[in-house]
PDB file as gemmi writes it, atoms N, CA and C in Angstrom:
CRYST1    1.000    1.000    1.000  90.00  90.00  90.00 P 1                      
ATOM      1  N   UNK A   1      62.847 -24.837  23.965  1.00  0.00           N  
ATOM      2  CA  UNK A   1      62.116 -23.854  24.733  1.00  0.00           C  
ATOM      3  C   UNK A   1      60.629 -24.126  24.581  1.00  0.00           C  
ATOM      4  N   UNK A   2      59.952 -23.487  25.313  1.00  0.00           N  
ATOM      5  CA  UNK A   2      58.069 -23.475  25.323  1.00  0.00           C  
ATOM      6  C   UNK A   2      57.717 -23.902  24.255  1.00  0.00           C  
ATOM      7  N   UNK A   3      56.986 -24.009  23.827  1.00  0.00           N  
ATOM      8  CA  UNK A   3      55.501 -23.849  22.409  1.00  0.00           C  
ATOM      9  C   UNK A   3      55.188 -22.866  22.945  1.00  0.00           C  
ATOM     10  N   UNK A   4      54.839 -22.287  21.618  1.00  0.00           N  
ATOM     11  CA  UNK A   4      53.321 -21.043  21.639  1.00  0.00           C  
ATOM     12  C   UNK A   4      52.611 -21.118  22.765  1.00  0.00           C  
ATOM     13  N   UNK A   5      51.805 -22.640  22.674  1.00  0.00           N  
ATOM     14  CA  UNK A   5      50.626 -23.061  22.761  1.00  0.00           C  
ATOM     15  C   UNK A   5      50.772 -22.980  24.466  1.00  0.00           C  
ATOM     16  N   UNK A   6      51.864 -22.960  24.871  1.00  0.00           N  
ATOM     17  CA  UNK A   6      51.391 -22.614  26.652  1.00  0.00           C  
ATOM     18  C   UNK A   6      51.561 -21.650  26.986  1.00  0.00           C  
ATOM     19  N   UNK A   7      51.281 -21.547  28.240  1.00  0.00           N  
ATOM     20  CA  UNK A   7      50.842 -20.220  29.122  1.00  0.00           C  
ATOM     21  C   UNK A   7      51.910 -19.208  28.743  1.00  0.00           C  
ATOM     22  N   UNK A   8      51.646 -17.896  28.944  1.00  0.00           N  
ATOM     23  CA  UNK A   8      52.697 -17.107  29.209  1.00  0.00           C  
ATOM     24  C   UNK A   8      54.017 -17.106  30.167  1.00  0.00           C  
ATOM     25  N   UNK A   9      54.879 -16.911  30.061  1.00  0.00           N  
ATOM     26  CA  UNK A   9      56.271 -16.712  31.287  1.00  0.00           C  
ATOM     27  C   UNK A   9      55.576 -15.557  32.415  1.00  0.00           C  
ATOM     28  N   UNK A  10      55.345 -15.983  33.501  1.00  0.00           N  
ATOM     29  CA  UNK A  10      55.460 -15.156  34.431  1.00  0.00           C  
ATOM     30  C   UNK A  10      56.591 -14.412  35.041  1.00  0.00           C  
ATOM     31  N   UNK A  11      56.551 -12.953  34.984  1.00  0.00           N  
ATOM     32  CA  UNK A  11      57.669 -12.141  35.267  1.00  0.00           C  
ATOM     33  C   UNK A  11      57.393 -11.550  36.684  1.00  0.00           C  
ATOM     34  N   UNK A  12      58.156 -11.617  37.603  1.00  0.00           N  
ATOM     35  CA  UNK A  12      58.074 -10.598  38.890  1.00  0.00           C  
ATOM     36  C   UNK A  12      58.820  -9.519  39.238  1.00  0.00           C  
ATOM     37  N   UNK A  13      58.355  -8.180  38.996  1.00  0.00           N  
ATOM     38  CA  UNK A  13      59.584  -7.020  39.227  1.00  0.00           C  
ATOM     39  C   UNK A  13      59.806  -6.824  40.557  1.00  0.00           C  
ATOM     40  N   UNK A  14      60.799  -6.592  40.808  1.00  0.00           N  
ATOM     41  CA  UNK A  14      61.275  -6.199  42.294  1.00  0.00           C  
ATOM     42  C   UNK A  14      61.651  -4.801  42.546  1.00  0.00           C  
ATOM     43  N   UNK A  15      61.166  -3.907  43.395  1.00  0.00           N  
ATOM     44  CA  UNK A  15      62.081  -2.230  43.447  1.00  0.00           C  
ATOM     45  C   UNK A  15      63.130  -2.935  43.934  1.00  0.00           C  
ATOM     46  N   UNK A  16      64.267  -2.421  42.855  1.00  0.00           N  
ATOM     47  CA  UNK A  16      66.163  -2.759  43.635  1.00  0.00           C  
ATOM     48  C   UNK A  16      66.419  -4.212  43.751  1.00  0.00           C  
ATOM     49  N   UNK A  17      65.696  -4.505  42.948  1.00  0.00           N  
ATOM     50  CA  UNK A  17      66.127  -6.353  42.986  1.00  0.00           C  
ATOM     51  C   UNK A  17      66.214  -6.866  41.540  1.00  0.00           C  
ATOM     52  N   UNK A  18      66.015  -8.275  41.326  1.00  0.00           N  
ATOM     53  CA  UNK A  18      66.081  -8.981  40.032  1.00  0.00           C  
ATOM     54  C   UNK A  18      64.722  -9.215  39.648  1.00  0.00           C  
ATOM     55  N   UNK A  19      64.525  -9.616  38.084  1.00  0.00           N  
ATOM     56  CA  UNK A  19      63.376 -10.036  37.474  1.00  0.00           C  
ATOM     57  C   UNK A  19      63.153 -11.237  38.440  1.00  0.00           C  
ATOM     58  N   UNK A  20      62.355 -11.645  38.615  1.00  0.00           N  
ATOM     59  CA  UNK A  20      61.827 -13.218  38.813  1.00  0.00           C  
ATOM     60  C   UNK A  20      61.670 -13.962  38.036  1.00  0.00           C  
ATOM     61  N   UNK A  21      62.371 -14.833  37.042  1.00  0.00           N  
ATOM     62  CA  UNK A  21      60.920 -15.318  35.934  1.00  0.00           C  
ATOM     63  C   UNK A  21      61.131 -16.736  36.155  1.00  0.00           C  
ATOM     64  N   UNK A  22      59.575 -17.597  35.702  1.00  0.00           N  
ATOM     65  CA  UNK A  22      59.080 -18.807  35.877  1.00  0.00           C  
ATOM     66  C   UNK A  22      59.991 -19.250  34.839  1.00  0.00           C  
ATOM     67  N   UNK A  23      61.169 -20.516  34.728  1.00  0.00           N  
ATOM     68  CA  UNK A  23      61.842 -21.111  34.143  1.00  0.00           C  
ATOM     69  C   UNK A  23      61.208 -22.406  33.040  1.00  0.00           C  
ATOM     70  N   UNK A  24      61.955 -22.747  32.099  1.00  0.00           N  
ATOM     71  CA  UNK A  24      63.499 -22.637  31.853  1.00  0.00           C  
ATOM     72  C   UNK A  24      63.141 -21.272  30.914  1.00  0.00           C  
ATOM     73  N   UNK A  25      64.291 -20.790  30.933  1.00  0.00           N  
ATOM     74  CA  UNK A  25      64.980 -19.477  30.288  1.00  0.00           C  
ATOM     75  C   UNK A  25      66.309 -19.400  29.096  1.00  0.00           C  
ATOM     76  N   UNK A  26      65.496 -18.578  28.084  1.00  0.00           N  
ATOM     77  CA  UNK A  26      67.207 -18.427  27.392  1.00  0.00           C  
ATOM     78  C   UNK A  26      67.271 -16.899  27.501  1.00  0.00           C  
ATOM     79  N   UNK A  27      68.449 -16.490  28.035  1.00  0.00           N  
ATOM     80  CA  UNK A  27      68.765 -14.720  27.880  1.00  0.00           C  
ATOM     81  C   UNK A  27      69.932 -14.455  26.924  1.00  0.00           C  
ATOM     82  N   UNK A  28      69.314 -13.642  25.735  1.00  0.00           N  
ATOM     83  CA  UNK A  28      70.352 -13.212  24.387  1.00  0.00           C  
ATOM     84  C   UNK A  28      71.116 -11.941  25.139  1.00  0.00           C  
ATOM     85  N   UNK A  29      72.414 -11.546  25.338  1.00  0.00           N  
ATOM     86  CA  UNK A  29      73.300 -10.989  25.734  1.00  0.00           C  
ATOM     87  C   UNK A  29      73.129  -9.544  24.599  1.00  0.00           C  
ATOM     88  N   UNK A  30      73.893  -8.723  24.885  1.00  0.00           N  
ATOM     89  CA  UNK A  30      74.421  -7.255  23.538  1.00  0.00           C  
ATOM     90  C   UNK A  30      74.690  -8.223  23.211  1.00  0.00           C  
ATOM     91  N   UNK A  31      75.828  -8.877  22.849  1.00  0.00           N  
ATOM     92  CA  UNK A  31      76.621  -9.517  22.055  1.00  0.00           C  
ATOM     93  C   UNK A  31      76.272 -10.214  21.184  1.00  0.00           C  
ATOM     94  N   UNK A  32      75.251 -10.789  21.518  1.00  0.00           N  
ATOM     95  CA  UNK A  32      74.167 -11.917  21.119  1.00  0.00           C  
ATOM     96  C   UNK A  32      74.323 -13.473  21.872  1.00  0.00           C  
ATOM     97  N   UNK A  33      75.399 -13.760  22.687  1.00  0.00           N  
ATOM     98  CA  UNK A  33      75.627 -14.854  23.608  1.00  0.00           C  
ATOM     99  C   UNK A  33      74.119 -15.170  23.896  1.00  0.00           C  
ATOM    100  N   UNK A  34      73.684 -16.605  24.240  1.00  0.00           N  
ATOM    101  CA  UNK A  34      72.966 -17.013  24.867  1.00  0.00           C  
ATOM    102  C   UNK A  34      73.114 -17.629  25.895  1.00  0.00           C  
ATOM    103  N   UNK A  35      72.257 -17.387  27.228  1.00  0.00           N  
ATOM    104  CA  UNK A  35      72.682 -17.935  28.452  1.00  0.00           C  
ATOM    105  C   UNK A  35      71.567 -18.613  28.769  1.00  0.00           C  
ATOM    106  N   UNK A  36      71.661 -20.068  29.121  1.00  0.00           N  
ATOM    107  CA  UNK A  36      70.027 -20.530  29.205  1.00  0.00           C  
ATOM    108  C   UNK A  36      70.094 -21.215  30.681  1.00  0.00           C  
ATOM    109  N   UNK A  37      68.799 -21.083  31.321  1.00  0.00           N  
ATOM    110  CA  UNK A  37      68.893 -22.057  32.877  1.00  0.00           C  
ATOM    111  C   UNK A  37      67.226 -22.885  32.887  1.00  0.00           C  
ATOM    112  N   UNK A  38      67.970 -23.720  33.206  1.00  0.00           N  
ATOM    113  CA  UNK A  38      66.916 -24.785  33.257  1.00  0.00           C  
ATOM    114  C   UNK A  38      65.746 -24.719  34.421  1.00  0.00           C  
ATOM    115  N   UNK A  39      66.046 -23.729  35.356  1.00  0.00           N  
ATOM    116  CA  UNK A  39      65.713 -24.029  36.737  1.00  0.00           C  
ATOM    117  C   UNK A  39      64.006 -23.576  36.773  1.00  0.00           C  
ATOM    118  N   UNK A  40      62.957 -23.726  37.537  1.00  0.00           N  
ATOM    119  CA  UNK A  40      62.048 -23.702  37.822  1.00  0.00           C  
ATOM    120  C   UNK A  40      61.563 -21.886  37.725  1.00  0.00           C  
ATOM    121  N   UNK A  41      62.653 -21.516  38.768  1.00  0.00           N  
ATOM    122  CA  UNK A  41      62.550 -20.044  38.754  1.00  0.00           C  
ATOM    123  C   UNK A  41      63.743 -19.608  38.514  1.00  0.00           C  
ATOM    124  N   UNK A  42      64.206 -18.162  37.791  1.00  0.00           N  
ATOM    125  CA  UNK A  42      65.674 -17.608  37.881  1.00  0.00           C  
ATOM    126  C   UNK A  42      65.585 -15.750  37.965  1.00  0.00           C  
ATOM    127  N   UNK A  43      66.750 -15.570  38.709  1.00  0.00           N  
ATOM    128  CA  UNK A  43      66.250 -13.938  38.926  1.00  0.00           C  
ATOM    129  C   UNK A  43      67.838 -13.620  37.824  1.00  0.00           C  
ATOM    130  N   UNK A  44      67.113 -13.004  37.402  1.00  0.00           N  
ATOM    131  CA  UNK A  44      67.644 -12.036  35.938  1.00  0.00           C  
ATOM    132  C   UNK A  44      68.457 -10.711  36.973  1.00  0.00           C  
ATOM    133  N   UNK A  45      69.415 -10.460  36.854  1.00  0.00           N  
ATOM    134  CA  UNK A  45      70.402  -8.941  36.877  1.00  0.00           C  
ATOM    135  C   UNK A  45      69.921  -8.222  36.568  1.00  0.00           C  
ATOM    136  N   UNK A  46      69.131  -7.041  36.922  1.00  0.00           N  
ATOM    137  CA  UNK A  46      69.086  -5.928  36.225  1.00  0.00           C  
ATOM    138  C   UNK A  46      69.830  -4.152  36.769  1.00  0.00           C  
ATOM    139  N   UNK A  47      70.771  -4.630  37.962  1.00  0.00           N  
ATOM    140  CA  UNK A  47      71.909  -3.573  37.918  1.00  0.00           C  
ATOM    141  C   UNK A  47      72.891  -4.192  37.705  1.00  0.00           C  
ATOM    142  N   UNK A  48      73.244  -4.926  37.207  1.00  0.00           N  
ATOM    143  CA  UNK A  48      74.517  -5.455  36.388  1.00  0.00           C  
ATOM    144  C   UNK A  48      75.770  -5.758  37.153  1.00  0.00           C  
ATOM    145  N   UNK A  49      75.551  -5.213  38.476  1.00  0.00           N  
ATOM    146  CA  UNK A  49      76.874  -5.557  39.704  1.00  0.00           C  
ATOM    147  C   UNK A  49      76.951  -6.926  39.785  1.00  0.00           C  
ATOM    148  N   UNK A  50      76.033  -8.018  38.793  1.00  0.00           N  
ATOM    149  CA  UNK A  50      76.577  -9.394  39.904  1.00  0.00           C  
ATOM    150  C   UNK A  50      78.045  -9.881  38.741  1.00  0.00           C  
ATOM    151  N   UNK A  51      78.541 -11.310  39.602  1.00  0.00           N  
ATOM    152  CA  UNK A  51      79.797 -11.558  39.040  1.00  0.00           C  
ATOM    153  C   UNK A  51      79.142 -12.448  38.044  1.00  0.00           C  
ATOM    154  N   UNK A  52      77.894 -13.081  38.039  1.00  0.00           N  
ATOM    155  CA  UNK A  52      77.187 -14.236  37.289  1.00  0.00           C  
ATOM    156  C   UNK A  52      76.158 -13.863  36.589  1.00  0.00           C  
ATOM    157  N   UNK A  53      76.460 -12.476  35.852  1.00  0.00           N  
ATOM    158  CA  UNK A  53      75.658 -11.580  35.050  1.00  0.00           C  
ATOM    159  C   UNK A  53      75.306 -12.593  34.239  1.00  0.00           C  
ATOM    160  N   UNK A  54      74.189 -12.624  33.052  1.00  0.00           N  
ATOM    161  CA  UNK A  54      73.132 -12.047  33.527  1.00  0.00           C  
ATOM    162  C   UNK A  54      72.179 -12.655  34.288  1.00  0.00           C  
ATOM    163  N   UNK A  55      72.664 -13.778  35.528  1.00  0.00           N  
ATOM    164  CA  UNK A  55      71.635 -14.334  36.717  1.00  0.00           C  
ATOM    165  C   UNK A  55      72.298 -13.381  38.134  1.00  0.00           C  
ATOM    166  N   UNK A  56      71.115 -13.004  38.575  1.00  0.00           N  
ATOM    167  CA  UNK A  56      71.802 -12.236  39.850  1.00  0.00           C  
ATOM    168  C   UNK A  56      72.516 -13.082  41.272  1.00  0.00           C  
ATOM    169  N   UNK A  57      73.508 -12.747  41.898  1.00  0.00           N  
ATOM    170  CA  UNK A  57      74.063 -12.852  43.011  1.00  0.00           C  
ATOM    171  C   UNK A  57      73.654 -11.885  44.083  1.00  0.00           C  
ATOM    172  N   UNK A  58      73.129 -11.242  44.211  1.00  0.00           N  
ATOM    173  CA  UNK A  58      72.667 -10.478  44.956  1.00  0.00           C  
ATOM    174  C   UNK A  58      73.471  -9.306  45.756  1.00  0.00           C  
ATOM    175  N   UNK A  59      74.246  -9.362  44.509  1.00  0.00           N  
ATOM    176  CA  UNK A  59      74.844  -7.787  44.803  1.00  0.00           C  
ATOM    177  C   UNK A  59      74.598  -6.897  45.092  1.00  0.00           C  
ATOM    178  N   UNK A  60      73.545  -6.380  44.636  1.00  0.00           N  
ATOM    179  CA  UNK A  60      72.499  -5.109  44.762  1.00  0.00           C  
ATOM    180  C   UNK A  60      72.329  -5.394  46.209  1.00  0.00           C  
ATOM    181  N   UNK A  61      72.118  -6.491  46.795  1.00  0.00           N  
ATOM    182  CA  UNK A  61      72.274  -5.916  48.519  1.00  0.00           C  
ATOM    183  C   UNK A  61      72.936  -5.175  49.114  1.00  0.00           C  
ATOM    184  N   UNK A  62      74.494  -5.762  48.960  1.00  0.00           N  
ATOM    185  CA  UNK A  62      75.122  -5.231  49.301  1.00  0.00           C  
ATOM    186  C   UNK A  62      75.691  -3.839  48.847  1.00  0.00           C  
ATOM    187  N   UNK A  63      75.644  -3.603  47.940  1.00  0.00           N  
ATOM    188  CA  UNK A  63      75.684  -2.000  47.511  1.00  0.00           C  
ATOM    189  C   UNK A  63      74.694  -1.109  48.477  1.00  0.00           C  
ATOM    190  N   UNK A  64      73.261  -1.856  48.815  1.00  0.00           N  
ATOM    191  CA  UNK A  64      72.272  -1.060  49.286  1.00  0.00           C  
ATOM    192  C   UNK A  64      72.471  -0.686  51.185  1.00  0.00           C  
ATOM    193  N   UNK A  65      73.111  -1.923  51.265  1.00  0.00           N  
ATOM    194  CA  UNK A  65      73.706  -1.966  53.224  1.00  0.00           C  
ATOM    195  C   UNK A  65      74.653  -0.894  52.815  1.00  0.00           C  
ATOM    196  N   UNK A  66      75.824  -1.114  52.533  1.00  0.00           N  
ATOM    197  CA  UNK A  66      76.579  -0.093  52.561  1.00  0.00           C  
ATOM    198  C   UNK A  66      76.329   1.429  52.767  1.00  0.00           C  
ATOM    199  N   UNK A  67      75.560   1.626  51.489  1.00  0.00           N  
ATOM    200  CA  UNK A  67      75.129   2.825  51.773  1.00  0.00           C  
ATOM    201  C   UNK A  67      74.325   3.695  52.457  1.00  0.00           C  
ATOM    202  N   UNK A  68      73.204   2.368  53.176  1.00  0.00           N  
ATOM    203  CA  UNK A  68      72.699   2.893  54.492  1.00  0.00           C  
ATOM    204  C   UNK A  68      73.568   2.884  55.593  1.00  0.00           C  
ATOM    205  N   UNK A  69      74.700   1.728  55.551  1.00  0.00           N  
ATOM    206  CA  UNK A  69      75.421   2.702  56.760  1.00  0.00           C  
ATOM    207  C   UNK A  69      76.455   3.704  57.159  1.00  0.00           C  
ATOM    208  N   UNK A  70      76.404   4.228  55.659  1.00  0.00           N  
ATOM    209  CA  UNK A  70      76.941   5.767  56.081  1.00  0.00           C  
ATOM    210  C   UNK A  70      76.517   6.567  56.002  1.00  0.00           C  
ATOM    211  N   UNK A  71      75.204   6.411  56.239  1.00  0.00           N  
ATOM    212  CA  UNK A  71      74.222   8.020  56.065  1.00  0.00           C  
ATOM    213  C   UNK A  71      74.103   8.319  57.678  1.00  0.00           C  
ATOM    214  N   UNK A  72      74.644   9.481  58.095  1.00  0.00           N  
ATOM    215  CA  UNK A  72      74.265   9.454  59.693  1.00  0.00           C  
ATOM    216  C   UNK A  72      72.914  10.178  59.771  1.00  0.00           C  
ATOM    217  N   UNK A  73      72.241   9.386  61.017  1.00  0.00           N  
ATOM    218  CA  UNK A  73      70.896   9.691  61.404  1.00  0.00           C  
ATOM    219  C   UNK A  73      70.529  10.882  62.105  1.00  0.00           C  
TER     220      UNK A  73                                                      
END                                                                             
């Protein structure tokens, strides 16, 4: 992982979406599992609906369509 000695991890919050963060990444689980991704950028789960917890699938979309289309106008 990093050194100290460089920059900080840039984080991006999203309303109703995933973290953003500038890669590579290790994420410690409850459990204590470690999940690490190499990739440039990775969006982190933070409503827990995806199947590829803890990297998001973008579940939270679809939870969010749904429920706009049963609200009648």
């Amino acid at each position: 992982m990093p050194n100290a000695s460089e920059r900080p991890r840039r984080i991006r919050v999203q309303r109703d979406g995933p973290l953003l963060i500038e890669g590579p990444v290790e994420v410690v689980g409850e459990d204590g599992e470690v999940t690490v991704s190499r990739r440039f950028t990775v969006a982190v789960c933070t409503c827990r609906r995806s199947r590829i917890f803890p990297w998001c699938d973008t579940s939270h979309r679809r939870r969010d369509r749904r429920r706009c289309e049963g609200e009648a106008g």
